[in-house]
N, C-alpha and C positions, 0 to 999 in steps of 0.2 A: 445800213446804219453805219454812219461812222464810224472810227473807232475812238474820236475823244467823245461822241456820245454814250457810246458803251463803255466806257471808263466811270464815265460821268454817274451814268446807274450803277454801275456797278458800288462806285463808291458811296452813292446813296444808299443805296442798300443795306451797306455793311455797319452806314451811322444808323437808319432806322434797327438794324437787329440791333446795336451796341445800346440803342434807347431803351428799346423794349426791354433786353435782359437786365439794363440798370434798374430801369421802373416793376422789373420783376423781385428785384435783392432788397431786403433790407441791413443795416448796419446792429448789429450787437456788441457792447462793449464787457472787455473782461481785462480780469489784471492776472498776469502767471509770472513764474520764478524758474529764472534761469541757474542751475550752481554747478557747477564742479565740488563731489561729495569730496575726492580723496586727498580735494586741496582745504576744503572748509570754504568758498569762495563763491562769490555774487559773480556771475559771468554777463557784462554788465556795456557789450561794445555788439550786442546783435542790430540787425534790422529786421522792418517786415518782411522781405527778401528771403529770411536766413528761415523761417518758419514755411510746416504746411501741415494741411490741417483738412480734413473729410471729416464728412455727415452721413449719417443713414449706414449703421454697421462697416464706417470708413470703407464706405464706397465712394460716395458723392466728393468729390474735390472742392472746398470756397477758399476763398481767397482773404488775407491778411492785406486789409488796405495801409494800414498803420501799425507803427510800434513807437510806442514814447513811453521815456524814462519819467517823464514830466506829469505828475499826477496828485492830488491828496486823496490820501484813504485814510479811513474810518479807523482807529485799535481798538478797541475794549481788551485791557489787562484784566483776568480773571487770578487770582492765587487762595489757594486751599491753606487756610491757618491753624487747623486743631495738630496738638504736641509743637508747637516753637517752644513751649518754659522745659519741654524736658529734651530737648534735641538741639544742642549748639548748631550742627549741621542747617538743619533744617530752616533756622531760624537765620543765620548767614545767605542763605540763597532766597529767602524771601525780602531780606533786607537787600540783596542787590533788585531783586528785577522792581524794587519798590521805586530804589533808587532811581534805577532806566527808566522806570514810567514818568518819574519826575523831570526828567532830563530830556526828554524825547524832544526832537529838533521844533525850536517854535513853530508857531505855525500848522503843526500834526495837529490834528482832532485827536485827543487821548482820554477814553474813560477807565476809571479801575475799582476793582471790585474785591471784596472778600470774604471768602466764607467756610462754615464748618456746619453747623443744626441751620442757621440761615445764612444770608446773602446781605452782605449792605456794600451799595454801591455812588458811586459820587454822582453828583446832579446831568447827569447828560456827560456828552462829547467837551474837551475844554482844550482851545488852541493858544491860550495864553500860556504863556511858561510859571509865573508867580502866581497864577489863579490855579493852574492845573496841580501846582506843589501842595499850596494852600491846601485844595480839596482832597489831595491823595493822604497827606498827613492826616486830615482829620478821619479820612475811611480806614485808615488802617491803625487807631488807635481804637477800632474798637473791634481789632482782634481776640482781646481777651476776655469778651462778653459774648463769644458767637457760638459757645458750647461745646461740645468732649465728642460728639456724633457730627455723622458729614450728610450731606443732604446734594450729591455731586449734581445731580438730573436737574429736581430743581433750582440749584443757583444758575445752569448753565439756560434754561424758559428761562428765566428773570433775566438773566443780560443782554439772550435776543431782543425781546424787547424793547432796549434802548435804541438800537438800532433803529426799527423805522423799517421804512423805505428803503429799498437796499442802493447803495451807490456801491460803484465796481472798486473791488479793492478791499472793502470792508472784514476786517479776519478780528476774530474773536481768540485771543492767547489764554490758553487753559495751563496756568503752572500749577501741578497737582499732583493726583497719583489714582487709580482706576480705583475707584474704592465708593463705595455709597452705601450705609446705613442706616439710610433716616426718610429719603425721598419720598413724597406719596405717587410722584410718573415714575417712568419706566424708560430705558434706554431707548424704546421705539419711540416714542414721544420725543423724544431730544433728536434722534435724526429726522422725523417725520419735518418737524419743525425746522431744522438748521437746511435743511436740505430744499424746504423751500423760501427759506430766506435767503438762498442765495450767497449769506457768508461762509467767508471761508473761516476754516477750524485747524487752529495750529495749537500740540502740544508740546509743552514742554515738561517734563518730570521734575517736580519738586526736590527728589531723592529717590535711589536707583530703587527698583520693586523688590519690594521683600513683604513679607507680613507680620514682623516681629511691630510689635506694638500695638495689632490690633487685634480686638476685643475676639474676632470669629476667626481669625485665621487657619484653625484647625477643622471650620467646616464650614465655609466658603470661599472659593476659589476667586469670586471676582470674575469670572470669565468675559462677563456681557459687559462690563465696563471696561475691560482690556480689547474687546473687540468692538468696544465702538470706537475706542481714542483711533486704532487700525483701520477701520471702514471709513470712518467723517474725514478723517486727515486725508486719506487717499478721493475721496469723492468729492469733497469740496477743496480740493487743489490746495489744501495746507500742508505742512510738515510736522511729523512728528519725531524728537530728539529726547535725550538724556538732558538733564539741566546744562545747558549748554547759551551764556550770553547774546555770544555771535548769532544766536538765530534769533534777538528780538528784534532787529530791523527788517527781519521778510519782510513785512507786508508793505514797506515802502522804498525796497530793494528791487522792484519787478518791473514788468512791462505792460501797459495799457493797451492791447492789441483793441483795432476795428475789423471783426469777421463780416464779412460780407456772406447772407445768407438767403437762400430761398424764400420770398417770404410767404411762402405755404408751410415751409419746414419751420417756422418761428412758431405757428398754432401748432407744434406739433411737441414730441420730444426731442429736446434733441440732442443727444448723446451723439460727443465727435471724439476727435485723435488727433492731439495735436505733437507735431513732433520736429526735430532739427532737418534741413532738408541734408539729402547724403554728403552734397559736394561743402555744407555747411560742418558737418560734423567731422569730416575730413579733415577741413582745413584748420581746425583745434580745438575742434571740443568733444574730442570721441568720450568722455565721460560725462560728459554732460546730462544733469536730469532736469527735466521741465516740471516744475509745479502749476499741475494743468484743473479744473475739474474736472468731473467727468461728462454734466451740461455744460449748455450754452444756458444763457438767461436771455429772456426772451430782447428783442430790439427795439431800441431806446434813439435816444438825443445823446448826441455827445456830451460826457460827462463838461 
C-alpha cells in the first residue's frame, strides 16, 4: 500500500470518528457570571477557550463550543413590601430597585411583583420601556393593600409561573428577607419547583437580617428560609448579596455558553463543574467566581 493511500485512510478515518462523536453530542445552552468579588465587577472579556467544564462527578471532560455576551434573558423583579409606612430605610431601597426595574435597558424582558399576605404581579414579561414603567407603577401602588403578614413560598410558586418555558438566562430577583408567616407550601416546594424550572434565583436583602419588628422573633429562627435563600442561590447559579444595586444587572451581565454533551448523559443527570482553566486564571483573574449551576438543562436549539 502506498503511503498517499494510507494517509488517505487514515485521514478518513479520523473524519468518520470526528462524525460519529459529533452525531454522538448534543448542544445545551446556559447563561453563568463571571465577577471579580473584591473589586465588585462583571469580568466581562472571557472566551470559550478560558472555560472547562466535566460531567459525571467531574470526571467526564465536554467542551464549551461558544461563549457570547450577546443574549436576552428573562427578569422577573420580586420585592417584599410589609413595614415601608414605618421603616424610612426600608421603603428608600424598594423605592430604588422599583426605580431599576423601570429603567432596565429597553428591550430586556422585565416582569415585577410584590408582596406581603399576597402577591400581585404585572401582566407578563414587558420589553417596552413606557409600557414596562406604566405597569410597574401601577403593581406597586398596591403595596399598601397586601397585608401586615408575608406569605414568602407562596409569592415566589406564583412568579415561577410567569415564566413558562424556561429560556437560558431566566433569573427570578428576590429583594426580601428570609421570613414567611402566612404560606400554605413549604420551603421544599419552592426548591422542588425552581430547581426544575431551570431559573436562576438571585437574592438580594431588602435590609440587613435582624428580627426586630417581627411578630415571633423570640420563637422562631427562620432557619429554613435563610437556608433556602443559601442552597437556591448556590444551585441554580444565582447570587446572593446585602441590598446591594450593582448586582441588579446579573442576569444580563453573563455569558451564553453552548456545552457540548453526551447525548446519553442529557437523559440523564446531569450535575457538572464548571471552572476558569488554570493558564486562564493566571493570567488575571485569580479571584474570579463563576456563577455556575449546579445542572445542565437538558439540550435544546440555540436560543
Amino acid at each position: 500500500m502506498s503511503s498517499y493511500i494510507r494517509t488517505a485512510l487514515i485521514s478518513f478515518a479520523l473524519l468518520a470518528l470526528s462524525a460519529l462523536a459529533a452525531a454522538q453530542e448534543c448542544s445545551t445552552f446556559i447563561v453563568v457570571n463571571a465577577r471579580d468579588p473584591k473589586l465588585a465587577l462583571n469580568i466581562e472579556t472571557l472566551k470559550a477557550g478560558d472555560f472547562e467544564a466535566r460531567l459525571n462527578k467531574h470526571k467526564t471532560p465536554v467542551s464549551i463550543a461558544s461563549a457570547s455576551q450577546q443574549y436576552t434573558s428573562r427578569l422577573l423583579v420580586l420585592v417584599e413590601t410589609d413595614g415601608l409606612a414605618n421603616d424610612a430605610d426600608i421603603a428608600s431601597n424598594v423605592d430604588t430597585i422599583t426605580r431599576m426595574a423601570k429603567q432596565a435597558p429597553e428591550g430586556l424582558p422585565v416582569a415585577f411583583g410584590v408582596y406581603a399576605d399576597h402577591a400581585v404581579f404585572t401582566k407578563g414579561f414587558i420589553s417596552d420601556s413606557k409600557e414596562r414603567t406604566a405597569a410597574i407603577s401601577a403593581v406597586r401602588e398596591e403595596a399598601g393593600n397586601l397585608g401586615k403578614r408575608v406569605a414568602l413560598y407562596d409569592a415566589l410558586l406564583e412568579a415561577l409561573k410567569l415564566f413558562g418555558p424556561l429560556q437560558p438566562g431566566d433569573t427570578l430577583l428576590l429583594v426580601g428577607t428570609p421570613y414567611d408567616d402566612r404560606s400554605g407550601r413549604s420551603s421544599s416546594h419552592v426548591e422542588s419547583d425552581l430547581l426544575a424550572s431551570g431559573t436562576r434565583f438571585q437574592v438580594m436583602l431588602r435590609d440587613p437580617l435582624s428580627y426586630v419588628g417581627r411578630n415571633d422573633f423570640l420563637t422562631n429562627t427562620h432557619d429554613a428560609e435563610k437556608k433556602m435563600f443559601n442552597d437556591l442561590t448556590e444551585k441554580t447559579g444565582g447570587a446572593y448579596s446585602e441590598f446591594d444595586p450593582g448586582f441588579f444587572s446579573f442576569s444580563w451581565h453573563g455569558y451564553m455558553l453552548e456545552v457540548k454533551v453526551p447525548q446519553s448523559a442529557d437523559h440523564g443527570n446531569m450535575k457538572w463543574k464548571l471552572k476558569l482553566k488554570d493558564e486562564t486564571q493566571n493570567r488575571f483573574f485569580r479571584r474570579a467566581y463563576l456563577y455556575a449551576p449546579a445542572y445542565l438543562p437538558p439540550c435544546g436549539e440555540k436560543p
